[in-house]
C-alpha positions as CSV (number, residue, x, y, z in Angstrom):
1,X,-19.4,33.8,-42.2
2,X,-15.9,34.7,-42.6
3,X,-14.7,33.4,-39.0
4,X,-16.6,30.6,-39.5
5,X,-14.7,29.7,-43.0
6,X,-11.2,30.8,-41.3
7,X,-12.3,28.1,-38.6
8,X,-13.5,25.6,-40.8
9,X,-9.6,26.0,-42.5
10,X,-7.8,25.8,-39.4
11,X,-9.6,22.5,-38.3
12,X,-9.3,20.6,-41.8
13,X,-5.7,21.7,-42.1
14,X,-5.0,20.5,-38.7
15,X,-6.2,17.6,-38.9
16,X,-4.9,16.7,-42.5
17,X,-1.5,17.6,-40.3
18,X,-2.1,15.4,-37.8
19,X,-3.3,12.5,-40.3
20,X,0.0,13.4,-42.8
21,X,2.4,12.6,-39.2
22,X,0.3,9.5,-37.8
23,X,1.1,7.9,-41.5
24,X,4.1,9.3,-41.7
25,X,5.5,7.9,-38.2
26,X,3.4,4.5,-37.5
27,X,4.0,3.3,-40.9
28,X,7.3,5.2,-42.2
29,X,5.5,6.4,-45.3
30,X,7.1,8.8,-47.8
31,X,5.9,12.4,-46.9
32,X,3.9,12.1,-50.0
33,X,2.7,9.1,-49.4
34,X,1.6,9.9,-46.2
35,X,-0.2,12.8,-47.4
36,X,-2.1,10.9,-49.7
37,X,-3.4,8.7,-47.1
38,X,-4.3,11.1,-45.0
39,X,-5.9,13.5,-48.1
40,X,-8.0,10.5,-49.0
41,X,-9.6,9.1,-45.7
42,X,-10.5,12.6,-44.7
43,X,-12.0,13.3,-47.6
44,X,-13.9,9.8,-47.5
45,X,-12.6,8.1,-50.7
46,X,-10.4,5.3,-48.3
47,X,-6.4,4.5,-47.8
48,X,-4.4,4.6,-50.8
49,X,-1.1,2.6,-49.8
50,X,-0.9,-0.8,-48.0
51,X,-0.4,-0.5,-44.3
52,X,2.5,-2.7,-42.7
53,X,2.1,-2.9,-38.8
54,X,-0.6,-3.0,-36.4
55,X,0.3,0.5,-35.4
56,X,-0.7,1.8,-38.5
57,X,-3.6,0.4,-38.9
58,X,-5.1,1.3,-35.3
59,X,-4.2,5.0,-36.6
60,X,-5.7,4.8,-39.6
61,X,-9.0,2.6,-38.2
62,X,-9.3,5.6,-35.6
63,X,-8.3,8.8,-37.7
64,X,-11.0,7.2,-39.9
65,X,-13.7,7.6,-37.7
66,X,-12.1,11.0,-36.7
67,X,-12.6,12.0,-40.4
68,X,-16.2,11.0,-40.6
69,X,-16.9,13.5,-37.1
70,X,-14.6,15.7,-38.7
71,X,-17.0,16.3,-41.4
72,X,-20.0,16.6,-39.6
73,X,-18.1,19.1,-37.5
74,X,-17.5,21.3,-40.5
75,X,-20.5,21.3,-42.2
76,X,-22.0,22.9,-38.7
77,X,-19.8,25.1,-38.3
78,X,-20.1,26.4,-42.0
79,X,-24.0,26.4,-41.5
80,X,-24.3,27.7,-37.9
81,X,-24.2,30.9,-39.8
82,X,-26.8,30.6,-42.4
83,X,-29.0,29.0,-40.1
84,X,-28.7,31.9,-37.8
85,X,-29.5,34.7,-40.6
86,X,-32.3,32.3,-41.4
87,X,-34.0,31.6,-38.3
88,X,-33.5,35.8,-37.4
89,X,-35.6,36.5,-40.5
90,X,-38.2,34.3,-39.4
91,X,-38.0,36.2,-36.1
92,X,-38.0,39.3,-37.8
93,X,-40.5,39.0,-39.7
94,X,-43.1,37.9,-37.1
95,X,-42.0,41.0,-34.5
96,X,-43.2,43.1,-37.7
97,X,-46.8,41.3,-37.9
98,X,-47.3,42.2,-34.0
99,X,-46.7,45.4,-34.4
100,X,-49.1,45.8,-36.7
101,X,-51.4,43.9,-35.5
């Protein structure tokens, strides 16, 4: 569980990364600025500031629909465990009934 919260991390803080320097260098945004942006679409509220150029808004349209794989990517990985331990006890329990049976 712990490699698969340390993974989890990396990803999200990677890609909040790469989302704080696509805002920061298509649209010139203040590093804060930028890191709001980026904060907010990944997390699925929506862009804070006005965008100025087409560049910016073809990064933001596509890191947008990044975010929303992004997420589904996480929550796999964070249950890929617990599903496991799950779907061992069910095997578990069953290998005892055979035996005796």
């Amino acid at each position: 569980m712990k490699r698969s919260i340390v993974l989890a991390v990396i990803i999200v803080s990677a890609s909040l990364l790469a989302g704080v320097l696509g805002y920061r260098f298509t649209d010139g945004m203040p590093w804060i600025d930028a890191l709001l942006n980026a904060s907010m679409i990944l997390g699925g509220m929506g862009p804070v500031g006005d965008l100025h150029n087409w560049e910016s808004k073809l990064f933001a349209s596509a890191y947008a629909l990044y975010s929303c794989f992004l997420v589904i990517t996480v929550i796999t990985i964070l249950m890929a465990p617990v599903m496991h331990r799950v779907l061992h006890k069910f095997h578990t329990e069953r290998d005892q009934r055979d035996k005796n049976n």
